[in-house]
mmCIF file of the N, C-alpha and C atoms, coordinates in Angstrom:
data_MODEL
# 
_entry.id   MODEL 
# 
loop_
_atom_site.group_PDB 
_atom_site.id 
_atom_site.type_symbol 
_atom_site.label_atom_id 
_atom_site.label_alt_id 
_atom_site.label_comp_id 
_atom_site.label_asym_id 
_atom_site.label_entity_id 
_atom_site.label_seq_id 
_atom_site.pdbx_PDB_ins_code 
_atom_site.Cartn_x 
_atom_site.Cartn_y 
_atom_site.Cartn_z 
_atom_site.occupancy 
_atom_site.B_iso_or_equiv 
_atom_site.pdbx_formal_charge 
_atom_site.auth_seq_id 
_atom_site.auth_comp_id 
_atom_site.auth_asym_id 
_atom_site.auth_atom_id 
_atom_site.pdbx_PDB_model_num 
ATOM 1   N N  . UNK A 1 1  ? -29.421 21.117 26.525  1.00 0.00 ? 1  UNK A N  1 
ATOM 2   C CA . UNK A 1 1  ? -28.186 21.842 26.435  1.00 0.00 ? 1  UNK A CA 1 
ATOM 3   C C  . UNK A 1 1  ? -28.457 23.180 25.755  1.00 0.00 ? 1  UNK A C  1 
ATOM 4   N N  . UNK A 1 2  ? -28.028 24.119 26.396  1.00 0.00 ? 2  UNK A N  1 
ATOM 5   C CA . UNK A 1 2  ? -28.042 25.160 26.058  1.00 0.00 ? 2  UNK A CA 1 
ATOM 6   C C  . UNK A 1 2  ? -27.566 25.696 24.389  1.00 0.00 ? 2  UNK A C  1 
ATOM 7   N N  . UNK A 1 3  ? -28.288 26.105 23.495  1.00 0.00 ? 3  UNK A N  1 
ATOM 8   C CA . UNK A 1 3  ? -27.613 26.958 22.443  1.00 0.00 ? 3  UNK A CA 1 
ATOM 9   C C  . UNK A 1 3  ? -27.557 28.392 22.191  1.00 0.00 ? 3  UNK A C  1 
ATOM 10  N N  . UNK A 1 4  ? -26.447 28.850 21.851  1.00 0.00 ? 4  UNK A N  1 
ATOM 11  C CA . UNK A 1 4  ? -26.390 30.416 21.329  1.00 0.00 ? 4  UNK A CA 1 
ATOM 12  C C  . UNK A 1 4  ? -27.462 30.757 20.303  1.00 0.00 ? 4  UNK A C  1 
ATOM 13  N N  . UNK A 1 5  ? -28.134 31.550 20.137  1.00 0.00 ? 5  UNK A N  1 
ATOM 14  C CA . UNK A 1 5  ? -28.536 32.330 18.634  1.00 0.00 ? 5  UNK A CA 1 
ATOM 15  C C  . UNK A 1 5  ? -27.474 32.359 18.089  1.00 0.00 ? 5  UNK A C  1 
ATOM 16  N N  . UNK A 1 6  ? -27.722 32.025 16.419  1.00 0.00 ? 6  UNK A N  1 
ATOM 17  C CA . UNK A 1 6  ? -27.272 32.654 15.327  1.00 0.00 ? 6  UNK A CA 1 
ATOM 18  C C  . UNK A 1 6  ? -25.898 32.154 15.522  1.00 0.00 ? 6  UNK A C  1 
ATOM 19  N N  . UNK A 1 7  ? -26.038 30.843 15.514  1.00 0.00 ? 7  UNK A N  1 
ATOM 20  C CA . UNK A 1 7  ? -24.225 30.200 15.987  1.00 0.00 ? 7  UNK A CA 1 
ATOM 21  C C  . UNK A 1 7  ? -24.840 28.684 15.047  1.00 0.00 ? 7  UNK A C  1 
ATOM 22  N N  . UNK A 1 8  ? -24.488 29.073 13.328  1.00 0.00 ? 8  UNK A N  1 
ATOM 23  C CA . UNK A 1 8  ? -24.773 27.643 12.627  1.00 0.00 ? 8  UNK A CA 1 
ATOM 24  C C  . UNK A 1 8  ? -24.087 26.531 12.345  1.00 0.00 ? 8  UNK A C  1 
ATOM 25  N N  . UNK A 1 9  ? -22.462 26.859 12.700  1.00 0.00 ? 9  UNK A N  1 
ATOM 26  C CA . UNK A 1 9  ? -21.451 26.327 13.145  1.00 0.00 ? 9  UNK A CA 1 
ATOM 27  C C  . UNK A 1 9  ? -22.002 24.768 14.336  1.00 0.00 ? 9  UNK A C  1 
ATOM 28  N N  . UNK A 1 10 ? -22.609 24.949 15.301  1.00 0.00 ? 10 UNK A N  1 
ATOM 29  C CA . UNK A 1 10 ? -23.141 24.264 16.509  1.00 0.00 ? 10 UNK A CA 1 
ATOM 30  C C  . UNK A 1 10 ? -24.265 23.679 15.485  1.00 0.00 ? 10 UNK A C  1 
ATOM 31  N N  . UNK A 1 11 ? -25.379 23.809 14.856  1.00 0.00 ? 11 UNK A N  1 
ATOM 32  C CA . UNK A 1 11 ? -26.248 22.942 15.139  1.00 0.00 ? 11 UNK A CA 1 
ATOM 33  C C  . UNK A 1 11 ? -26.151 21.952 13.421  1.00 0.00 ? 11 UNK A C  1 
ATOM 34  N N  . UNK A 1 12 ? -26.355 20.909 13.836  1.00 0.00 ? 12 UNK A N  1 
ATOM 35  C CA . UNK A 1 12 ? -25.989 19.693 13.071  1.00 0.00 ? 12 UNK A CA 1 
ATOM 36  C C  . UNK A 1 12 ? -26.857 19.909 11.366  1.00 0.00 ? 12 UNK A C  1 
ATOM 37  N N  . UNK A 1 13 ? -27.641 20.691 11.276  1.00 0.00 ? 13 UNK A N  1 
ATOM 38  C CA . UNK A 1 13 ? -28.817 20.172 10.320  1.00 0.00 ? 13 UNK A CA 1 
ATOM 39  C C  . UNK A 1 13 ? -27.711 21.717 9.243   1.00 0.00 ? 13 UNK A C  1 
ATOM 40  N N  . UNK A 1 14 ? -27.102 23.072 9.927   1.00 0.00 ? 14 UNK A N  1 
ATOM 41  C CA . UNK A 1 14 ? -26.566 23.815 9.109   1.00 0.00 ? 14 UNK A CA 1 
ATOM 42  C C  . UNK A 1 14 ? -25.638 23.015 8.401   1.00 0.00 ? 14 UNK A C  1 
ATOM 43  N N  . UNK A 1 15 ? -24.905 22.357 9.093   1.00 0.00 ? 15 UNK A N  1 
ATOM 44  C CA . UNK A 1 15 ? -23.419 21.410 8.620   1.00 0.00 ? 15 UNK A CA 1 
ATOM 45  C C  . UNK A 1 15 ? -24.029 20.913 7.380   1.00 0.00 ? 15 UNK A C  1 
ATOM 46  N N  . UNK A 1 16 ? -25.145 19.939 6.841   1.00 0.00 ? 16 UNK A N  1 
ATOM 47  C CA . UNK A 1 16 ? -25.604 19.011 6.101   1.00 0.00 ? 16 UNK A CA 1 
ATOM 48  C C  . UNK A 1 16 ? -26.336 20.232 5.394   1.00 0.00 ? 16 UNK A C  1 
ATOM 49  N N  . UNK A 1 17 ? -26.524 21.104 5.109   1.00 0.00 ? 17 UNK A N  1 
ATOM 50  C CA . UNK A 1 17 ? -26.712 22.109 3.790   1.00 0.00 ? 17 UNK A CA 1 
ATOM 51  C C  . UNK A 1 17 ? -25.559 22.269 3.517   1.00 0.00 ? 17 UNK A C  1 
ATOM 52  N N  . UNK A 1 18 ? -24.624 22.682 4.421   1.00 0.00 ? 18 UNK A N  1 
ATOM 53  C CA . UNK A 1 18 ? -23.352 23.224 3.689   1.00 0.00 ? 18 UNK A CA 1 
ATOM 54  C C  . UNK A 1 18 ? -23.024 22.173 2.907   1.00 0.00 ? 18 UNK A C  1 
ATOM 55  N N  . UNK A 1 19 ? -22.943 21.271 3.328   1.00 0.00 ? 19 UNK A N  1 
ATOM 56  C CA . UNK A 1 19 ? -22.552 19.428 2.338   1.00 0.00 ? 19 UNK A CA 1 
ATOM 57  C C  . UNK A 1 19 ? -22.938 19.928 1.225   1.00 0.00 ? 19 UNK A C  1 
ATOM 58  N N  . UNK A 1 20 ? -24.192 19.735 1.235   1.00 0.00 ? 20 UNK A N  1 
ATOM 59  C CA . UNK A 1 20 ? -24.914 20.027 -0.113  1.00 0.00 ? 20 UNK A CA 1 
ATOM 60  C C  . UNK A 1 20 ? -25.161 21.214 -0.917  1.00 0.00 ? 20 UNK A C  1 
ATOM 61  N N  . UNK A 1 21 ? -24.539 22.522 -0.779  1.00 0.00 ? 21 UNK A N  1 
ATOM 62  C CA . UNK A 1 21 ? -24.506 23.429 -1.016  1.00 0.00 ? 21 UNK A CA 1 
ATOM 63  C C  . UNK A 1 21 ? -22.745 23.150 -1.761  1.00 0.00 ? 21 UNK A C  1 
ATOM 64  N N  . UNK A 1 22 ? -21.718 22.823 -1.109  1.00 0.00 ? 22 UNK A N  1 
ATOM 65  C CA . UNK A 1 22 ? -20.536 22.659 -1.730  1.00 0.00 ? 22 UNK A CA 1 
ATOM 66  C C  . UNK A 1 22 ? -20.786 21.214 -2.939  1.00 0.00 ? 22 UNK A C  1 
ATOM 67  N N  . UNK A 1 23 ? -21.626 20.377 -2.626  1.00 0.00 ? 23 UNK A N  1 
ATOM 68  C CA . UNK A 1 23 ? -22.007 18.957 -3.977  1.00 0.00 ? 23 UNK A CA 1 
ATOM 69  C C  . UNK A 1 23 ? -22.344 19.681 -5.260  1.00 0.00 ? 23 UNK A C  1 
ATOM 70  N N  . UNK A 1 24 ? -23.276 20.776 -5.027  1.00 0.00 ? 24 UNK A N  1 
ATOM 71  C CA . UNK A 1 24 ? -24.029 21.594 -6.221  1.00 0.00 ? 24 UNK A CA 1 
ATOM 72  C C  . UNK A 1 24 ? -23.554 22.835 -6.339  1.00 0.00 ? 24 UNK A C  1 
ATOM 73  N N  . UNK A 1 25 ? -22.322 22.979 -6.055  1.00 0.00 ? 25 UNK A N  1 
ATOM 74  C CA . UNK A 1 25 ? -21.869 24.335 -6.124  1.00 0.00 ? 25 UNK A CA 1 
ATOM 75  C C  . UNK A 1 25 ? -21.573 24.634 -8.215  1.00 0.00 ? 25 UNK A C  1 
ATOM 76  N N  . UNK A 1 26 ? -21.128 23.575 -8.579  1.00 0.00 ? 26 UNK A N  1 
ATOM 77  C CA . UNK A 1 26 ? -21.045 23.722 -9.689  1.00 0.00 ? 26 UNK A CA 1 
ATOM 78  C C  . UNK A 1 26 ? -22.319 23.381 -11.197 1.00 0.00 ? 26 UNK A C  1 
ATOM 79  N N  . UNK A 1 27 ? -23.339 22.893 -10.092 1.00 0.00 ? 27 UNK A N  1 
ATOM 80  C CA . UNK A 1 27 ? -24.543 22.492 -11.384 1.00 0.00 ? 27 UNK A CA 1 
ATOM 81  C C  . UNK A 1 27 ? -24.967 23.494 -11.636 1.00 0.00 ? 27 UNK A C  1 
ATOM 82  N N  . UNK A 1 28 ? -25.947 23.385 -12.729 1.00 0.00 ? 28 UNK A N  1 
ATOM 83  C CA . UNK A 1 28 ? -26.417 24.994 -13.057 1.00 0.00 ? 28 UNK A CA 1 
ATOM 84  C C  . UNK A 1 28 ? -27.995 23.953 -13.376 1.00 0.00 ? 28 UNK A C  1 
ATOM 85  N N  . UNK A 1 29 ? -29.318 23.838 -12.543 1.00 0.00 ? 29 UNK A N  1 
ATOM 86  C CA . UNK A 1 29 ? -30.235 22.948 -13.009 1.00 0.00 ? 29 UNK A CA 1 
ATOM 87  C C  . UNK A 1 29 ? -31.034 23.971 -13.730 1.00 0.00 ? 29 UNK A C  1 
ATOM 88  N N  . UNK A 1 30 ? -31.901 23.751 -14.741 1.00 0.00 ? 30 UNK A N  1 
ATOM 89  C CA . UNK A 1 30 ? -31.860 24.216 -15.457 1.00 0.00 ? 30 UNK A CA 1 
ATOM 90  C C  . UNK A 1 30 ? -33.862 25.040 -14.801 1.00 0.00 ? 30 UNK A C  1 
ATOM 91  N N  . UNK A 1 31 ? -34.273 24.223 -13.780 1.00 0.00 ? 31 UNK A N  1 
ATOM 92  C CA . UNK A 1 31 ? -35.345 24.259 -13.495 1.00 0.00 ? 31 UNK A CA 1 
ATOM 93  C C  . UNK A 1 31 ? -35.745 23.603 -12.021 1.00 0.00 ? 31 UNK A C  1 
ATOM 94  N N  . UNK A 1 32 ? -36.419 23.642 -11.213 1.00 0.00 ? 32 UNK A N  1 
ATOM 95  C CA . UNK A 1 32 ? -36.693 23.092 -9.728  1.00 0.00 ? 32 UNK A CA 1 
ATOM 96  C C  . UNK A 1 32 ? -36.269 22.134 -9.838  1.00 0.00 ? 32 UNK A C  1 
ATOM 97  N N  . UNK A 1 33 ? -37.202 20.734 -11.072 1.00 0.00 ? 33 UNK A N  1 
ATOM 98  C CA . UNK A 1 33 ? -37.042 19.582 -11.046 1.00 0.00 ? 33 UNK A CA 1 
ATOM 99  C C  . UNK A 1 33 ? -35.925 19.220 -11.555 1.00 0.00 ? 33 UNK A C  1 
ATOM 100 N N  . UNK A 1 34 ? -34.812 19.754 -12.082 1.00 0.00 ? 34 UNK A N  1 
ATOM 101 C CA . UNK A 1 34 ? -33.568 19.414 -11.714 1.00 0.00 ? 34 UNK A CA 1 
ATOM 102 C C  . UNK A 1 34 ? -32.752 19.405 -10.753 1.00 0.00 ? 34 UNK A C  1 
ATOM 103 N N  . UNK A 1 35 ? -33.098 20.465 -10.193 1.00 0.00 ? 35 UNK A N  1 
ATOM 104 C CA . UNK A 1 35 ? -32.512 20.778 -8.956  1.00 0.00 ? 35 UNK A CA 1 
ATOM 105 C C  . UNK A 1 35 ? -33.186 19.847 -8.097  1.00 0.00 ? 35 UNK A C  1 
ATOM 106 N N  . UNK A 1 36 ? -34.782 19.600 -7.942  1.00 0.00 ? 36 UNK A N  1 
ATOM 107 C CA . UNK A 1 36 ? -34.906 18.105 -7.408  1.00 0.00 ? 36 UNK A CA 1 
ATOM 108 C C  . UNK A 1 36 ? -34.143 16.964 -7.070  1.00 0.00 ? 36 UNK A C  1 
ATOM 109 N N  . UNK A 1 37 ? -34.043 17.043 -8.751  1.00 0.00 ? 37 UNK A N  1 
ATOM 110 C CA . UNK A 1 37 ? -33.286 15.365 -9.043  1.00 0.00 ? 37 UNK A CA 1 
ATOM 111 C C  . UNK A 1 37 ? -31.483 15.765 -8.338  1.00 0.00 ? 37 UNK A C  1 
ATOM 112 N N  . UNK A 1 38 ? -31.074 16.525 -8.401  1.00 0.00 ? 38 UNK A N  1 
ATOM 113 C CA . UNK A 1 38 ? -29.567 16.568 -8.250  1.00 0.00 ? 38 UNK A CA 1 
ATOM 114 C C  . UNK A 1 38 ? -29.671 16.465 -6.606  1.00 0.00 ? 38 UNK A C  1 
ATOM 115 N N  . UNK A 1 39 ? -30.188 17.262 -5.591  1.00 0.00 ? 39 UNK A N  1 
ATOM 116 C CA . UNK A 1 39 ? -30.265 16.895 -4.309  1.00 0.00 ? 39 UNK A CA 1 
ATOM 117 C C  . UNK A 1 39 ? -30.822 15.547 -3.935  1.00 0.00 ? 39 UNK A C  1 
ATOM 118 N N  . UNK A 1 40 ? -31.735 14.802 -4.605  1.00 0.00 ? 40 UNK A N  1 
ATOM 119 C CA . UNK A 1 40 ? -32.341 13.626 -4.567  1.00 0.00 ? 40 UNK A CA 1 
ATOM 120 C C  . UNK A 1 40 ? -31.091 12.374 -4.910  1.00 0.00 ? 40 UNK A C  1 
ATOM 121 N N  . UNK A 1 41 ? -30.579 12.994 -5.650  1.00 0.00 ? 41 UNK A N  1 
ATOM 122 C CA . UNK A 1 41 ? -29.013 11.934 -5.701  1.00 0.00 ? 41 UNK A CA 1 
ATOM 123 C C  . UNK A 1 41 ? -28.431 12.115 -4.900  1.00 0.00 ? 41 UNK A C  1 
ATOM 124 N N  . UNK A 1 42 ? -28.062 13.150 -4.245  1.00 0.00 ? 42 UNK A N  1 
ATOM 125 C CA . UNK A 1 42 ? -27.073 13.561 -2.818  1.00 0.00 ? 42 UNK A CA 1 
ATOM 126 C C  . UNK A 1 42 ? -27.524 12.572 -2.224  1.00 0.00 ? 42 UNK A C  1 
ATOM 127 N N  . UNK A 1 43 ? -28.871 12.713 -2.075  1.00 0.00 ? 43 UNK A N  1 
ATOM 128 C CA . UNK A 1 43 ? -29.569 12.659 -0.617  1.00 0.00 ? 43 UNK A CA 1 
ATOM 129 C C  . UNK A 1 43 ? -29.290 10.715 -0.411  1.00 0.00 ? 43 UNK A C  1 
ATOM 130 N N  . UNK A 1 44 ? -29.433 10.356 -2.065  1.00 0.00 ? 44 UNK A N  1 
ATOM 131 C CA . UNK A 1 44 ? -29.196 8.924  -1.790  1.00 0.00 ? 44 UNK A CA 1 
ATOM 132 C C  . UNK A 1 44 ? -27.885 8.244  -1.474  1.00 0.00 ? 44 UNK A C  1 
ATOM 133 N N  . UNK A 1 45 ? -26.591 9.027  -1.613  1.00 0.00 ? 45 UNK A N  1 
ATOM 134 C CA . UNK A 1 45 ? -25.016 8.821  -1.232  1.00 0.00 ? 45 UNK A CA 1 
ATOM 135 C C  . UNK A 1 45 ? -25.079 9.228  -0.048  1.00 0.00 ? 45 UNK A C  1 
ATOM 136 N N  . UNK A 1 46 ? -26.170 9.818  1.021   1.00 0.00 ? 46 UNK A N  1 
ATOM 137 C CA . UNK A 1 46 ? -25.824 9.783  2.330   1.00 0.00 ? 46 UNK A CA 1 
ATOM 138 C C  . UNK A 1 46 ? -25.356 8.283  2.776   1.00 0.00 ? 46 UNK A C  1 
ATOM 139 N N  . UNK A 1 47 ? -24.805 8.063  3.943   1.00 0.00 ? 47 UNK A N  1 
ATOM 140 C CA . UNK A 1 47 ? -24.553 7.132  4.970   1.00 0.00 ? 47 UNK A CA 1 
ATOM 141 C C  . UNK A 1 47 ? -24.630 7.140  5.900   1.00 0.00 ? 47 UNK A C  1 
ATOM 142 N N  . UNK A 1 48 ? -24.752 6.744  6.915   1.00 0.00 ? 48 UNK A N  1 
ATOM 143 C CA . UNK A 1 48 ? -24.569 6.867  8.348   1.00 0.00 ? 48 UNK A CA 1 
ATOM 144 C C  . UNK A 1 48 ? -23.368 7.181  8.906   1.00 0.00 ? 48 UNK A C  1 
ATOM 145 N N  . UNK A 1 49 ? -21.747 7.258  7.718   1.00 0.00 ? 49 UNK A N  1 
ATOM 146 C CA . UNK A 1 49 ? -20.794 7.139  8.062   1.00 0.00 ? 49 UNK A CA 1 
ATOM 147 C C  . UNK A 1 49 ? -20.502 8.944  7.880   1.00 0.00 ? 49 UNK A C  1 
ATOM 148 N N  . UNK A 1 50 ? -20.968 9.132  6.521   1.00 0.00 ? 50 UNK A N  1 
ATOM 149 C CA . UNK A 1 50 ? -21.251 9.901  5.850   1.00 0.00 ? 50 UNK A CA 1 
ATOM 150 C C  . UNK A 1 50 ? -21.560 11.548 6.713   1.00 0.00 ? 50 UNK A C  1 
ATOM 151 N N  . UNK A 1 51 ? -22.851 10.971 7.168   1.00 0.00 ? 51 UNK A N  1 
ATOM 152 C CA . UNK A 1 51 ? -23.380 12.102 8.221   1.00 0.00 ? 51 UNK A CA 1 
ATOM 153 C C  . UNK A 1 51 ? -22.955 12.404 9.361   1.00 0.00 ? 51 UNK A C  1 
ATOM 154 N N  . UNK A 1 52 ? -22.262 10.832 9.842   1.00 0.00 ? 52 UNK A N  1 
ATOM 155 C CA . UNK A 1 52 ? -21.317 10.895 11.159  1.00 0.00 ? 52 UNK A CA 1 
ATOM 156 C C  . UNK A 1 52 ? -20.233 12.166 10.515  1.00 0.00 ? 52 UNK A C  1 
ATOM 157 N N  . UNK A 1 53 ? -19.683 12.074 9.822   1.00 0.00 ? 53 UNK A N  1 
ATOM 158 C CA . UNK A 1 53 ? -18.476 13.147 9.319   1.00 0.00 ? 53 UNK A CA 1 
ATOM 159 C C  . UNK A 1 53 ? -18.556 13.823 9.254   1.00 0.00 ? 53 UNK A C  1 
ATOM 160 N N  . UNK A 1 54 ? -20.275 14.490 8.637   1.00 0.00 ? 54 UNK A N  1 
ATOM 161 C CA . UNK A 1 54 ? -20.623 16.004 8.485   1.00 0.00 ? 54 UNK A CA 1 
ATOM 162 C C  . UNK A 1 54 ? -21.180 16.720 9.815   1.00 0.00 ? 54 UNK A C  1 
ATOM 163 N N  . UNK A 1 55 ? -21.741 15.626 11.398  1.00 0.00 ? 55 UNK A N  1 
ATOM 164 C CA . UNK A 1 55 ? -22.276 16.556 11.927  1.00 0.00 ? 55 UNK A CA 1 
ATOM 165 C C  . UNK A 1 55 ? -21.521 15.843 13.191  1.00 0.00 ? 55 UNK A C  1 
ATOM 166 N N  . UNK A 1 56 ? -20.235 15.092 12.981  1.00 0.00 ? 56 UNK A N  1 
ATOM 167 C CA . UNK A 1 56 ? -19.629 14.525 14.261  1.00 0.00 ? 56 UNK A CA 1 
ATOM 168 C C  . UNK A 1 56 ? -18.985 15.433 15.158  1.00 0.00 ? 56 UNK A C  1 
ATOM 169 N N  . UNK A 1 57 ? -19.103 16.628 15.295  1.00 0.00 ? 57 UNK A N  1 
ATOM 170 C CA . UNK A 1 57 ? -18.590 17.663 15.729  1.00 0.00 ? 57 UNK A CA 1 
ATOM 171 C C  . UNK A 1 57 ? -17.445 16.785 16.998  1.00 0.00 ? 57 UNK A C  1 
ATOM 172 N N  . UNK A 1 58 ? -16.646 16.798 17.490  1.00 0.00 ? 58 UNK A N  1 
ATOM 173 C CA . UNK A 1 58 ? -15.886 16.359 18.787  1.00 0.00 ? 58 UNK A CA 1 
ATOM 174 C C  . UNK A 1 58 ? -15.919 17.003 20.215  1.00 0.00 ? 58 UNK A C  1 
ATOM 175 N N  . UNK A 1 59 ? -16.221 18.540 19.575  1.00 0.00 ? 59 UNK A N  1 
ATOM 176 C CA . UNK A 1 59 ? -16.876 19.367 20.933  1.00 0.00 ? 59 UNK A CA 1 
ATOM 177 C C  . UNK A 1 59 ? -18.608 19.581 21.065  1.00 0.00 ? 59 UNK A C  1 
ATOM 178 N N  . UNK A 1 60 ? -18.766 18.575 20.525  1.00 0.00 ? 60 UNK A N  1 
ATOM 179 C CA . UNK A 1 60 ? -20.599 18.590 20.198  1.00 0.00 ? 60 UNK A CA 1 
ATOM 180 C C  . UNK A 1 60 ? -20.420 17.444 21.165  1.00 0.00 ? 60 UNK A C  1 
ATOM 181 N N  . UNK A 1 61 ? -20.089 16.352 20.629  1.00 0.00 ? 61 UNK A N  1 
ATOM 182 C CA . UNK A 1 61 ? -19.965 14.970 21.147  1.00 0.00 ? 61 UNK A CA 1 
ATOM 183 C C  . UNK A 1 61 ? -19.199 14.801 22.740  1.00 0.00 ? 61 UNK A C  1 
ATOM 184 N N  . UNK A 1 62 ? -18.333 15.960 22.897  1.00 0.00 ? 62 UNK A N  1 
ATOM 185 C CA . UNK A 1 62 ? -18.015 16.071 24.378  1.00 0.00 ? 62 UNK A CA 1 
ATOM 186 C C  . UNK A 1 62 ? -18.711 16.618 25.205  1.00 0.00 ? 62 UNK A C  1 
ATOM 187 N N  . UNK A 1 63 ? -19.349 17.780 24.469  1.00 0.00 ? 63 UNK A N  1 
ATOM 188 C CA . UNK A 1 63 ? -20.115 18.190 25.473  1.00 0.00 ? 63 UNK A CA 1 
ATOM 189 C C  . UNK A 1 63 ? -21.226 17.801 25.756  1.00 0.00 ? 63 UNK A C  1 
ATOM 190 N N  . UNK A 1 64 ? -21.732 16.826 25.254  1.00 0.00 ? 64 UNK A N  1 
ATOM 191 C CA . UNK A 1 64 ? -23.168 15.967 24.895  1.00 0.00 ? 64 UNK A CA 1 
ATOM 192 C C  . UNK A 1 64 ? -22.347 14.847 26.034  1.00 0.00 ? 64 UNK A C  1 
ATOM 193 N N  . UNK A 1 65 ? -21.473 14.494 26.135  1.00 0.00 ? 65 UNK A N  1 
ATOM 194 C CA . UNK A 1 65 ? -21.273 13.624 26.958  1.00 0.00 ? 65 UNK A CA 1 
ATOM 195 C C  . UNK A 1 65 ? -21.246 13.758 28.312  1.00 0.00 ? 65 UNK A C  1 
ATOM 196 N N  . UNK A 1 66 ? -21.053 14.770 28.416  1.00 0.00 ? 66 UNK A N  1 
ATOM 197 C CA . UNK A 1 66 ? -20.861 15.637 30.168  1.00 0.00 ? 66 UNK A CA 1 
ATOM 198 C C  . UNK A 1 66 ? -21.831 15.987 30.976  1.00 0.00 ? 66 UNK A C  1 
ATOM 199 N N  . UNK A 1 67 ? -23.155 15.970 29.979  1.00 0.00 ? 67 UNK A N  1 
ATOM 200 C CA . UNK A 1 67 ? -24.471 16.364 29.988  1.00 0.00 ? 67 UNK A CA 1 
ATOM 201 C C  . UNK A 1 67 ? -25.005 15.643 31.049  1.00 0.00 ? 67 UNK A C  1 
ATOM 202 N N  . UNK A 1 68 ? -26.064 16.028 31.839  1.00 0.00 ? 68 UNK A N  1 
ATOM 203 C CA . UNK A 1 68 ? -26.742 15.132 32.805  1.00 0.00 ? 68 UNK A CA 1 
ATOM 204 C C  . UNK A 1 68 ? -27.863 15.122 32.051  1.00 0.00 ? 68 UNK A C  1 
ATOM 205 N N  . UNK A 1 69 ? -28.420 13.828 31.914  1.00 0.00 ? 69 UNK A N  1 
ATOM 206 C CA . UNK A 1 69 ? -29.691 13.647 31.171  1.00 0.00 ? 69 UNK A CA 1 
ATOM 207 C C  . UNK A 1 69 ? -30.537 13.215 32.317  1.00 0.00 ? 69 UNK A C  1 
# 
């Protein structure tokens, strides 16, 4: 399936920074390995339900359906 350039809206992996960019919007780590550890906790409250929500797009998922594979 075709993608635009520079359209981060569409691809699934921008969605799941933004997640995590709004989780840590308020830490201040004081050093990498904090900042480690604080995404390393995100990373463990993912779900499958979780990620379904952040990258379930409905016009991703339709148009993925229409698709001839």
């Amino acid at each position: 399936m075709f993608q635009q350039p520079h359209t981060p809206e569409s691809n699934p992996i921008e969605q799941v920074w933004q997640y995590f960019k709004r989780g840590l919007r308020w830490e201040l780590p004081k050093n990498l390995d904090e900042l480690r550890s604080l995404i390393s906790k995100q990373l463990e409250q993912l779900t499958k339900e979780v990620i379904k929500s952040i990258v379930g797009r409905a016009y991703i998922l339709e148009a993925l359906s229409v698709v001839n594979v």
